[in-house]
Each structure stands twice: as structure tokens, then as C-alpha cells.
C-alpha angles and dihedrals in degrees: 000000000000144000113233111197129208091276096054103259137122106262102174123012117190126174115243107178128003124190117205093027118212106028096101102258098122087071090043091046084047101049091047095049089049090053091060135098133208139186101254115247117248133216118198082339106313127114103251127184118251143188110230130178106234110187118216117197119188110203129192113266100255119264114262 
């Protein structure tokens, strides 16, 4: 999940679930989440912070 500011980047990033655990994939999953940008959410108009799930899915390279 991440933590989207006011300016519509990711402010805090944390790992939630991991399936398979241990091969390295929770780093990969964080440093990709804090690379993104959003459009910040808005309340009566104003830019607001908000948690968001963000899914991150690892798939074998294809097969040559």
C-alpha cells in the first residue's frame, strides 16, 4: 500500500502480502510503488493525502 501526498506522489510505501515469500520480490514491489505518480485525491476541492493498495504481479520473462 502507498501513501499518495498532496502533490500526487508516493510518500510512504509498505508490503502487505507476498506470495512466494523470500525470493526478493517485496524490494522489487517497493522500489517500483515509490517510482509512481497519481493524480492526488481531492476533498471538497483540496488535495488530501490517501492510502491506496497498489498490486504488484512478477511474471516469468517469455520463452524465446
Amino acid at each position: 500500500r502507498a501513501l499518495i501526498d498532496e502533490s500526487g506522489r508516493v510518500a510512504e510505501v509498505s508490503v502487505v502480502k507476498v506470495e512466494p515469500r523470500g525470493l526478493g520480490f517485496e524490494e522489487e514491489a517497493l522500489r517500483h510503488a515509490r517510482t509512481r505518480r497519481y493524480r492526488p485525491a481531492t476533498k471538497d476541492g483540496v488535495a488530501v493525502r490517501v492510502w491506496m493498495p497498489i498490486t504488484v504481479s512478477f511474471r516469468p520473462p517469455p520463452k524465446n
